[in-house]
N, C-alpha and C positions, 0 to 999 in steps of 0.2 A: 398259944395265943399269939398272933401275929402284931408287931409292933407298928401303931399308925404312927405317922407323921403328925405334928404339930403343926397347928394354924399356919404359923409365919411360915411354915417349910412350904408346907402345899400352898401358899400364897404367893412364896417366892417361885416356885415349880409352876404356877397357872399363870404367873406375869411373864415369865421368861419362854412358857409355849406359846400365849397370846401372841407374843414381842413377832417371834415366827411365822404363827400363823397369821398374822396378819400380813408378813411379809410378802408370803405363800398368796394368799387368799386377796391379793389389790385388785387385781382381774378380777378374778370374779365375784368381788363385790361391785364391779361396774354391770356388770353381766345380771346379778341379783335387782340389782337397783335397777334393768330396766322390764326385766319379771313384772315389778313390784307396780312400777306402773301402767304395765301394758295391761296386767290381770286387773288393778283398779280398774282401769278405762273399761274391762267385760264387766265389770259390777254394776259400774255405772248405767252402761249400754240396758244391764237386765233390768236393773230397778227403773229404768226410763220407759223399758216395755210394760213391767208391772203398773207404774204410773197409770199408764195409757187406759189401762183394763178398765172395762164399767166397773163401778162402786166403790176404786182405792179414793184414800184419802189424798188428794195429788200436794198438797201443801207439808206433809208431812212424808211424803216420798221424797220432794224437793230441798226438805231438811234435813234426811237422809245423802242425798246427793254432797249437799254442801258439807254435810258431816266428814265424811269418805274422802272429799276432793283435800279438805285441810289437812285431816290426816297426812294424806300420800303425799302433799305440799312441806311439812313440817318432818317427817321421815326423810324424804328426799333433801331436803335444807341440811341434815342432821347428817346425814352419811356424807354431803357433799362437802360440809367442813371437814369432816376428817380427812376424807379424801385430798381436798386442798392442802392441807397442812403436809401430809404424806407426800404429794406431790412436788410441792417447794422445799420438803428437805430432799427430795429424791434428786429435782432439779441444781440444788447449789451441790452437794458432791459431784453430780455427774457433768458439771460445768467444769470445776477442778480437773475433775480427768480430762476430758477435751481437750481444757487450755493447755496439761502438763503436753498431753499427746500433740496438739499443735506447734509446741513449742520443739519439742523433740523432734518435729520432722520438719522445721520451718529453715531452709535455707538461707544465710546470714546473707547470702547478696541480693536478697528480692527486694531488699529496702533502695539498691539504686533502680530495679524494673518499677516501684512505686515510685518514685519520683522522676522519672522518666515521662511514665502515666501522666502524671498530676502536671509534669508539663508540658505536654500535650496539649491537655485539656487548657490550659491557661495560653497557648500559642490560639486553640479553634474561640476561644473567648474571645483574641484581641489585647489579654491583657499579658504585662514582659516578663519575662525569664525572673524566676528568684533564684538562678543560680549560673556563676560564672567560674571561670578558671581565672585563676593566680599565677602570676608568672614565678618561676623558681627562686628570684631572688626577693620574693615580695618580704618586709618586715612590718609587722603592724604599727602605726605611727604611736610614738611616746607621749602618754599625755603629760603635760604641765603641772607640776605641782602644786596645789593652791595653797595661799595663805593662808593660816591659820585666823579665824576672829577670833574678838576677845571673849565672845563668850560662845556657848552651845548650845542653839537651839533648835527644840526638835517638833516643835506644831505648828502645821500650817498658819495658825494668826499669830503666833509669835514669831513665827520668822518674816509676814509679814510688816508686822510692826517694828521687828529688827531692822529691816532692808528701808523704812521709811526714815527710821531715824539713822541710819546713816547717811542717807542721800542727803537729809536736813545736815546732820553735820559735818559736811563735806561742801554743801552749798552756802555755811556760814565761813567756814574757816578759810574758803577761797578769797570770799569776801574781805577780811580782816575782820575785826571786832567792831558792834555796833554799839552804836551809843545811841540814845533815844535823843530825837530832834525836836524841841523849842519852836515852835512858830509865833509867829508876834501878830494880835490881834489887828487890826487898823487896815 
């Protein structure tokens, strides 16, 4: 007596043919898929002749018709998701390959022929150069170290509010100190 396999075996054995054959078989489920519609459309074409004939019932061919058309609508929708889904994973690795293979044969100096290009294009515009030469002894200028404030602040309306109130205290302390002035009635 010959020993069968157990469920999960032959379940793991028929997902792992599928997995291939569907690999196998993306074509010509395109291929299938247009069978499917083309032979609809003869079905259609006949039951539209039978219609025709004295004595059919033509309201009930016609619901036959629309019968048919949903079908091959709701098949076609159904294969054509899958097929999407196959196709956006087929498309993001075969992106990876391209870019590795673009990158592998992309010449590290074409970036000054780009820029070259692009200024060109900005010379037939009218509009100027974004790029100049330096002369050999150029140093970039040091900037100035600022002051530390007394405190730290990190939000737009706080440092708003910061930068007022020091102007105020800066335009009192110019001043000297006030005192409130007394004016006499009369």
């Amino acid at each position: 007596m010959a020993c069968q396999p157990s469920f999960s075996e032959a379940r793991a054995a028929t997902t792992m043919v599928a997995e291939k054959s569907q690999e196998n078989m993306r074509f010509p489920v395109y291929e299938s898929l247009y069978f499917l519609n083309r032979n609809v459309q003869d079905i259609l074409v006949i039951l539209e002749e039978i219609k025709k004939s004295p004595g059919m019932p033509r309201k009930s061919f016609e619901a036959y018709q629309v019968e048919i058309q949903y079908l091959r609508s709701q098949a076609t929708q159904d294969v054509l998701e899958v097929m999407n889904d196959t196709e956006i994973d087929e498309m993001a690795q075969l992106g990876k390959k391209k870019k590795a293979y673009d990158d592998r044969i992309r010449d590290l100096d074409d970036v000054y022929f780009e820029v070259q290009r692009r200024e060109e294009q900005r010379r037939k515009q009218g509009l100027p150069s974004l790029i100049g030469v330096l002369p050999l002894n150029y140093e970039p200028p040091v900037s100035q170290p600022r002051e530390p404030d007394d405190e730290t602040v990190t939000s737009g309306a706080s440092q708003d509010v910061h930068f007022r109130n020091r102007i105020k205290s800066r335009t009192r302390s110019s001043r000297g100190p006030t005192l409130p002035v007394r004016r006499k009635k009369g």
